[in-house]
C-alpha positions, -999 to 999 in steps of 0.1 A, spaced: 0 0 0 24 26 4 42 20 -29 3 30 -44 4 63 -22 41 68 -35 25 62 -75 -2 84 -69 24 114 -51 41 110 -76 16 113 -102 -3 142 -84 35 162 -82 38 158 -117 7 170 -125 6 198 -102 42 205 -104 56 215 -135 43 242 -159 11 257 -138 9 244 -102 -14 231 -84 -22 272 -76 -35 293 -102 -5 319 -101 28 328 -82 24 351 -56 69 350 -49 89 377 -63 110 369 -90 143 365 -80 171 343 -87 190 330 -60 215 307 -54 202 268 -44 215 249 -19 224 208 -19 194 186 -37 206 150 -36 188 122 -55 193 88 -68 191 75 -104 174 37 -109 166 16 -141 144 -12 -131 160 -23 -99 195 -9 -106 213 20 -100 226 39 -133 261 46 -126 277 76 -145 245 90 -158 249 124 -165 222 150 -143 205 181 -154 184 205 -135 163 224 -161 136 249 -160 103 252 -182 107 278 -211 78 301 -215 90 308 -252 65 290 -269 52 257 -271 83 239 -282 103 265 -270 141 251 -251 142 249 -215 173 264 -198 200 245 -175 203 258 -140 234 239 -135 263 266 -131 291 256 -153 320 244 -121 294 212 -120 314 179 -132 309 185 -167 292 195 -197 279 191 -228 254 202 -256 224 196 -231 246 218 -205 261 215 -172 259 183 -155 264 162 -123 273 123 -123 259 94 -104 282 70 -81 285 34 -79 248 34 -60 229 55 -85 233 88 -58 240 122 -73 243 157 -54 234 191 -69 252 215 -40 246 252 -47 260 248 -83 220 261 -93 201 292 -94 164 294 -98 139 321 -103 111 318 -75 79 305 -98 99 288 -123 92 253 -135 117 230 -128 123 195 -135 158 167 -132 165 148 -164 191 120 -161 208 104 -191 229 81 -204 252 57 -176 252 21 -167 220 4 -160 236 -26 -146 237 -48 -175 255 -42 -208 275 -7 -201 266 31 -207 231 31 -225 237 60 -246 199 62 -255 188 64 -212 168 96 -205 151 97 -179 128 125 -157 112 139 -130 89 171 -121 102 189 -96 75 221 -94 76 257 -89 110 268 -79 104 286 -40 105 320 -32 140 307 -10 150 291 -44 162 259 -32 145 227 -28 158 214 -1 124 221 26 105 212 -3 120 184 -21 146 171 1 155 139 -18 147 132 -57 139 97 -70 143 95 -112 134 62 -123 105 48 -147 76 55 -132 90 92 -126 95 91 -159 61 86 -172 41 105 -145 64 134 -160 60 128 -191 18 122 -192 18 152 -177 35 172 -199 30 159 -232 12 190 -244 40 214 -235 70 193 -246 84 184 -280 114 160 -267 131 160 -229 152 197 -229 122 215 -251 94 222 -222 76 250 -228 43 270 -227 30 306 -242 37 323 -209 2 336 -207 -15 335 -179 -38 302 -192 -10 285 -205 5 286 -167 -30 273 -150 -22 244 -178 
């Protein structure tokens, strides 16, 4: 029974999380402001993906279609054509430690890919996702998110979510109207 209440969490933060909120608008100044440490683990199946490479994005408001923007600063581990990244460990654990900035109200989600599922090596075709919500008025996660899980079902409950803003994984976006938020 609690792995049902954990689904349906999960499924109700990804619905009211990213692009709108479960409230109709932000009422937090925008600011940006330096986060402090989000930790997380990475799992395929029952595995921990070791080496996957971590983003912390936020939700354009572009344009449907429109890119989303990495929040990693660039003194993370690495990065690439996605942006800046963190890696997971030997157990699938990453930590994000004040290498982010967030505007309060801003949409914000983790995508993981690539890294070793456990079986055959780096899976260069792994992506994986999950919702994170409204960045805080404090801009860090911590009191509100303490501990990210990315894993399948993560994944999908993102995903069904957002279908109608996304085009592929680092292109979330919405008009910016006012509507397109509530959405």
């Amino acid at each position: 029974m609690p792995f049902l209440r954990w689904i349906g969490f999960t499924f109700l933060l990804a619905g009211c999380g990213l692009l709108g909120g479960c409230a109709m608008e932000s009422t937090a100044p925008a600011s940006s402001e330096v986060g402090a440490a989000m930790q997380g683990m990475v799992h395929g199946g029952q595995q921990p993906v070791v080496g996957a490479h971590v983003y912390l994005f936020a939700a354009g408001t572009s344009g449907y279609g429109g890119a989303s923007t990495s929040l990693l600063s660039a003194n993370t581990v690495g990065s690439d054509a996605l942006g800046s990244y963190v890696l997971t460990d030997a157990n699938g654990a990453f930590s994000i430690t004040g290498d982010y900035a967030c505007t309060a109200g801003t949409q914000v989600y983790v995508l993981a890919t690539q890294g070793n599922p456990g079986y055959g090596g780096n899976n260069p075709a792994l992506a994986m996702m999950t919702a994170l919500g409204q960045c805080p008025a404090a801009g860090t996660f911590v009191a509100t998110v303490p501990y990210v899980w990315v894993n399948e079902v993560t994944t999908v409950a993102s995903v069904y979510s957002l279908a109608g803003f996304m085009t592929d994984l680092t292109h979330v976006s919405s008009s910016g109207t006012a509507l397109a938020q509530v959405g």
